[in-house]
C-alpha positions in Angstrom: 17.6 -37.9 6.8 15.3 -40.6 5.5 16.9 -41.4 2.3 20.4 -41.5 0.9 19.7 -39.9 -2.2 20.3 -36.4 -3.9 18.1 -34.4 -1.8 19.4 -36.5 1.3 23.0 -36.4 1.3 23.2 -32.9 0.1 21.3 -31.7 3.1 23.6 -34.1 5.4 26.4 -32.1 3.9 24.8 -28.9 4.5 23.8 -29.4 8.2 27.4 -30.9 9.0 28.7 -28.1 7.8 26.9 -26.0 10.0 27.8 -27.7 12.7 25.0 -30.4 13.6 25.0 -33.9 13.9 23.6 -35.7 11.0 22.6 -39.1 10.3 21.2 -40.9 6.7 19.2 -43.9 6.8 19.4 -45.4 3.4 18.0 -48.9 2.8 20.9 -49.6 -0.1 24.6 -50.0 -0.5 26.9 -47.5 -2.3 26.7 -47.5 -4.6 23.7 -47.8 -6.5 21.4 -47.5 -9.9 18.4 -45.1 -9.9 15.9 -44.4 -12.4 16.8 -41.2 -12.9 17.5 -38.9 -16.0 20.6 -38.2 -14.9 20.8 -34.8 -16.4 21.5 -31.7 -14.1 21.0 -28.2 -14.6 23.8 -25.8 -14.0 21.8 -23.9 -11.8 23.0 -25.9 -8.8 27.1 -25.9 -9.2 27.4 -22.8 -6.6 25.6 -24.9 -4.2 27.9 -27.9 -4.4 30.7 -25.9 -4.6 30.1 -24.7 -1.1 29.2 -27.7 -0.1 32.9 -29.1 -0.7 31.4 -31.4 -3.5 32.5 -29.8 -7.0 31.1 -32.3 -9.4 33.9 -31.6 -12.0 35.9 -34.5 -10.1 33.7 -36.9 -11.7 34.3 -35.7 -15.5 30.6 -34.8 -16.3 28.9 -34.0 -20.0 28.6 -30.9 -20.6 25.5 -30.6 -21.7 24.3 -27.7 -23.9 21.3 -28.1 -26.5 18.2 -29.8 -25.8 16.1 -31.8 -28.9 12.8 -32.9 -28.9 11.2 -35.1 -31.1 7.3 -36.1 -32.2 6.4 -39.1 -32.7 6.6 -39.4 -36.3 10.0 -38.1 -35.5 10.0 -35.0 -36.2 12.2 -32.1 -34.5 13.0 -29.4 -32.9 15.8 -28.0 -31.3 17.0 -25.4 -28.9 20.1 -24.3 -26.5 20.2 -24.1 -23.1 20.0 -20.9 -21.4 22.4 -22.1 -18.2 23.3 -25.7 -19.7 23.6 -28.5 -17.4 26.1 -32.0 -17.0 25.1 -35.2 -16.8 26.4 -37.6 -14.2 25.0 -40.9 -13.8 23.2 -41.5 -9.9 25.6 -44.8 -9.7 28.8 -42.0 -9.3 27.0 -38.5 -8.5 25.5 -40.6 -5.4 28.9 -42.0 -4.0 30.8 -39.4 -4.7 28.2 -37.0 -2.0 28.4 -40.0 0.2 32.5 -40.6 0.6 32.4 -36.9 0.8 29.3 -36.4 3.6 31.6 -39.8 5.4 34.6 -37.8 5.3 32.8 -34.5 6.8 31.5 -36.9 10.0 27.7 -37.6 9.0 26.4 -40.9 10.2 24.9 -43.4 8.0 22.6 -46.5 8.7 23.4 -48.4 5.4 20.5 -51.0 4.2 18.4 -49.9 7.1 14.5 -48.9 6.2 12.5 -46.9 8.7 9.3 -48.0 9.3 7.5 -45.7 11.5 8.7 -42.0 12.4 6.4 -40.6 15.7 6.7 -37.0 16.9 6.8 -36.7 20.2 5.2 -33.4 21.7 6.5 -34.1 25.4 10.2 -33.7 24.3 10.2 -31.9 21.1 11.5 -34.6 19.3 11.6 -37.3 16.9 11.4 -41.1 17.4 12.5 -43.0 14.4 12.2 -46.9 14.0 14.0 -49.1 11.9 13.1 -52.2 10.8 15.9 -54.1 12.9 14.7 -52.5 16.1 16.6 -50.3 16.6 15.0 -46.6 18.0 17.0 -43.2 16.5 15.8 -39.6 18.1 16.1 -36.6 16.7 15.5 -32.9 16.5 14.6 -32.6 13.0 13.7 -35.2 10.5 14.0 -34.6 6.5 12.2 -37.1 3.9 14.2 -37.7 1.4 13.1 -41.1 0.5 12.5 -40.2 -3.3 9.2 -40.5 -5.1 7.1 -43.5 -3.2 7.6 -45.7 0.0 5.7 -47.8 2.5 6.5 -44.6 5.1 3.9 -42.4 3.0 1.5 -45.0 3.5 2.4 -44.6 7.3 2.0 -41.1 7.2 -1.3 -41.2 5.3 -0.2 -38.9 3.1 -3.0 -38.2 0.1 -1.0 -39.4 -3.2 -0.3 -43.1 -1.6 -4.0 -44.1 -2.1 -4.3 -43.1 -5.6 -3.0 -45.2 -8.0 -0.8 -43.8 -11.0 -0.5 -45.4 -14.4 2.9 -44.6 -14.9 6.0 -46.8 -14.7 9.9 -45.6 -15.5 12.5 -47.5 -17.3 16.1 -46.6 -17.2 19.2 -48.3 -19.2 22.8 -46.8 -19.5 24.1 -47.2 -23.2 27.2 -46.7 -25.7 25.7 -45.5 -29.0 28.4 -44.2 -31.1 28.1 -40.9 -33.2 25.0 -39.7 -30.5 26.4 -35.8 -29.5 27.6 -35.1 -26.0 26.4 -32.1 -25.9 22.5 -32.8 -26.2 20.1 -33.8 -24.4 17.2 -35.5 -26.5 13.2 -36.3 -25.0 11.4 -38.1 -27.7 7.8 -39.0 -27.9 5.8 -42.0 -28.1 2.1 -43.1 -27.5 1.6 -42.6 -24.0 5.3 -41.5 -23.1 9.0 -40.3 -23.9 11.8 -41.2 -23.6 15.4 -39.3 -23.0 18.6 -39.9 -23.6 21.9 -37.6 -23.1 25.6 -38.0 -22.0 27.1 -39.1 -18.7 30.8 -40.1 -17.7 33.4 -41.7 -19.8 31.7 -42.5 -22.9 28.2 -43.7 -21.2 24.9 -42.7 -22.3 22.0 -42.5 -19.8 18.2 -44.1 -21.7 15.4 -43.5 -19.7 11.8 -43.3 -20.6 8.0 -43.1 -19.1 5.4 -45.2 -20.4 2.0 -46.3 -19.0 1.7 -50.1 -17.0 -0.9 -50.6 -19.5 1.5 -50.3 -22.3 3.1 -53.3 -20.6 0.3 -55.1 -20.0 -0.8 -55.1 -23.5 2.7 -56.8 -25.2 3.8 -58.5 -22.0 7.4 -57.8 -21.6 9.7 -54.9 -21.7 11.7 -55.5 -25.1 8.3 -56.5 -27.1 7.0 -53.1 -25.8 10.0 -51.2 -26.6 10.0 -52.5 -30.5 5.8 -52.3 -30.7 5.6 -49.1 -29.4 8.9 -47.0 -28.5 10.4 -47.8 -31.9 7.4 -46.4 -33.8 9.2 -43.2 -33.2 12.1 -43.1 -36.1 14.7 -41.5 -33.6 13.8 -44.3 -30.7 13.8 -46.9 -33.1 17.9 -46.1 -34.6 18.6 -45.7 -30.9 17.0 -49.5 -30.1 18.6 -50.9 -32.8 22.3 -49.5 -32.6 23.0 -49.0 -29.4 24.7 -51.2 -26.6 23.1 -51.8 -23.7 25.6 -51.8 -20.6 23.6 -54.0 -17.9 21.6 -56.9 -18.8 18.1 -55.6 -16.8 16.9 -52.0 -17.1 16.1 -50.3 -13.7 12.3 -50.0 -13.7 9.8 -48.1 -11.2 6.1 -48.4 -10.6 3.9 -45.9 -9.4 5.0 -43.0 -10.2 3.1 -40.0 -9.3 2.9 -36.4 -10.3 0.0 -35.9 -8.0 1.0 -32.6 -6.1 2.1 -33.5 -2.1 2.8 -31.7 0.8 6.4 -29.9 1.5 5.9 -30.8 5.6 3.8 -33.8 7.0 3.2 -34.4 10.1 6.5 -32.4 11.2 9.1 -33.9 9.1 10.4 -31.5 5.7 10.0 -33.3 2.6 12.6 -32.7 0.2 12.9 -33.4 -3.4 10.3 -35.8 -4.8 9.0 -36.8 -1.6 8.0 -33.3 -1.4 6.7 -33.1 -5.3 7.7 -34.3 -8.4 8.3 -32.6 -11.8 7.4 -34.5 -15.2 10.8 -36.1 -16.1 9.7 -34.6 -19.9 11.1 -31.1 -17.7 13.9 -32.5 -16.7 15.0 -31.1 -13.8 14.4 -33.4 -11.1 17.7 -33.7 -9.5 18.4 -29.6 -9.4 15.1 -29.7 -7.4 16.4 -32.0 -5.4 19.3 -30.5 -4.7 17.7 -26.3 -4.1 15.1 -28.2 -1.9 18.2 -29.4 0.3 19.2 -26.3 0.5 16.0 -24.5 1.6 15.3 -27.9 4.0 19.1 -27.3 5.6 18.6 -23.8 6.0 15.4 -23.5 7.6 16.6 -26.6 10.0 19.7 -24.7 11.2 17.5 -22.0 12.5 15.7 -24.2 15.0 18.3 -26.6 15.8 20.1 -23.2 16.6 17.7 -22.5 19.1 16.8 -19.0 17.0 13.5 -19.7 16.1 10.4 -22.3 17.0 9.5 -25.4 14.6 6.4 -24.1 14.1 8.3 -21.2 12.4 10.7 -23.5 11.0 8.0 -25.4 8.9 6.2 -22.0 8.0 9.3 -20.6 6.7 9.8 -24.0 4.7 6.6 -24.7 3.4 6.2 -21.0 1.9 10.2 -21.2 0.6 9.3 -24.7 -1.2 6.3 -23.2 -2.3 7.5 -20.3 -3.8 10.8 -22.1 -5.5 8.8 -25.0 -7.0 5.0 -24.3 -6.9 4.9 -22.8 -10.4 7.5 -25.5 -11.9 5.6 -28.0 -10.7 2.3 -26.9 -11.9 3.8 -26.0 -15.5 5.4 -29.6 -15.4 1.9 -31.3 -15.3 0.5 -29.0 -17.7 3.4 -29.6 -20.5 3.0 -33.4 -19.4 -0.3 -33.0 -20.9 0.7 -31.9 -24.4 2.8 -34.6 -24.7 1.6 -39.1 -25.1 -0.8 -38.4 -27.3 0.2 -39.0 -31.4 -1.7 -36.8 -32.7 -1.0 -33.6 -30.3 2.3 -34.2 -29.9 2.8 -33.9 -33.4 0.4 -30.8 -33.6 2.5 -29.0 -30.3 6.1 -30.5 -31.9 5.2 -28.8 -35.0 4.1 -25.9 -33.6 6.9 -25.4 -31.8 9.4 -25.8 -34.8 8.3 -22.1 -35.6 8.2 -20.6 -32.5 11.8 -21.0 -31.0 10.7 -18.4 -28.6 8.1 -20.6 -26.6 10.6 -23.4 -26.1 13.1 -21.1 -24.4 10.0 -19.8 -22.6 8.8 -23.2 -21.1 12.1 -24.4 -20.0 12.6 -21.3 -18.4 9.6 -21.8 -16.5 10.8 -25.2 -15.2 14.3 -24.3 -14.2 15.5 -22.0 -11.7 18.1 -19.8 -11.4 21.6 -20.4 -10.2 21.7 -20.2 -6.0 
């Protein structure tokens, strides 16, 4: 695996308990902040409960209603149909790694691979890491998240085009805020979500647009020029208590659709495509693309099938799991920055419960 994260360590976990030998390269620590929403549907406890990695042990939310508000801060609400939990990365992440540790994977901890080569002669893999040293392997998954240097290696399409997005993540204590909700509220050119995690912990994070920066300098003048335009984002600025002194922030973000196998490695979660973080469901996708990665993995490293049939069978699982999600993701994302047809879809909306069960219907999956 290329990358320690969701996707990664959950297909570790997988494999090893098929029997294979799995090693992570992960170019952090454990563990570690992500910008991430942080919010999981429940679509994916079966999975970690056969996996050996019940997330229970870490006293999620229980997360039940979802509330969405314009950007003159009006709302809408509606439940759940599966609900979720929310878990922040910092213990969801650790908690997959001490287990995947305990279960015999291998991990090279602040190691970054810089070139990955496939070697036709022996079937195999040749992985280099930035220290020198040379892994092999069988089968390589990416799992290095949403943007790294190793796209650029690989060529692949997205790297070359620049995005306008950047992400912003804080974790908060804002008394009074209900557990049980998860809330996406709009501004010009973004939104911003906020819902429970552990203990009493709130997880803040928002898209926005690098010119948004640009324009009032620094992150706090933005926030209070722009974010708190929005009556619900402004109550939440002013009252809450921020719980690090620096937000995590990530450039480049890019919904630009990518390819589920490059070059002969499986991408996995959103090195293989990212969904608009107003759908929320990143980290289920993550964790079902581990699952299809680990599954169609096992049959060629059991010798009962080829890799070109391996990466068929992938690439049309992925395909048909996410395809659709993915392309009703960017077509919500489009509904949604802009004052004056947010507040015309928000509105709309209001009256028409039965489209907002609809849409996030369309974005999540089903329990597997």
């Amino acid at each position: 695996m290329i990358g320690g994260g969701l996707a990664g360590l959950a297909a570790a976990l997988d494999l090893a308990a098929r029997g294979h030998r799995v090693a992570v390269v992960e170019r952090k620590h454990y563990p570690f902040h992500k910008v991430c929403g942080e919010y999981v549907s429940n679509e994916v406890l079966p999975y970690l409960r056969r996996l050996g990695a019940d997330p229970a042990a870490l006293a999620p939310a229980a997360i039940g209603r979802f509330e969405l508000s314009s950007p003159g801060g009006r709302t809408l609400t509606a439940p759940l149909d599966l609900g979720g939990f929310g878990v922040s990365r910092y213990r969801l992440d650790d908690f997959l790694y001490q287990t995947a540790q305990a279960r015999g994977v291998e991990f090279y901890l602040k190691s970054t691979v810089t070139d990955v080569a496939y070697e036709a002669a022996t079937d195999q893999h040749r992985v280099a890491l930035a220290d020198g040293r040379q892994l092999t392997a069988r089968v390589v998954l990416g799992t290095y998240g949403k943007r790294a240097n190793l796209d650029r290696q690989l060529q692949r399409g997205f790297f070359a085009q620049r995005s306008p997005y950047l992400g912003v993540k804080y974790h908060l204590r804002l008394p009074g805020f209900a557990r049980d909700v998860i809330a996406l509220h709009n501004f010009a050119d973004g939104y911003a979500g906020i819902s429970a995690i552990e203990e009493d912990k709130l997880c803040f994070c928002y898209l926005t647009t690098r010119e948004n920066l640009r324009r009032h300098g620094t992150i706090p003048a933005m926030e209070a020029a722009v974010l708190a335009r929005n009556p619900r984002l402004r109550e939440i600025l002013d009252t809450a208590e921020v719980l690090y002194p620096q937000p995590e922030v990530i450039n480049e973000i890019s919904f630009a659709p990518k390819q589920p196998v490059e070059q002969h490695i499986l991408m996995v979660g959103d090195a293989a495509g990212l969904i608009t973080p107003l759908c929320g469901n990143g980290m289920a996708m993550a964790l079902h693309g581990a699952a299809l990665a680990a599954a169609a993995a096992h049959g060629f490293l059991a010798h009962t099938t080829t890799r070109p049939a391996m990466e068929a069978a992938y690439a049309r699982a992925w395909q048909a799991q996410f395809g659709a999600r993915l392309r009703v993701g960017r077509a919500v994302q489009r509904l949604f920055g802009g004052p004056v047809l947010s507040e015309l879809v928000v509105g709309g909306l209001r009256h028409w419960p039965g489209a907002v069960q609809a849409l996030m219907r369309r974005t999540h999956g089903q329990e597997f």
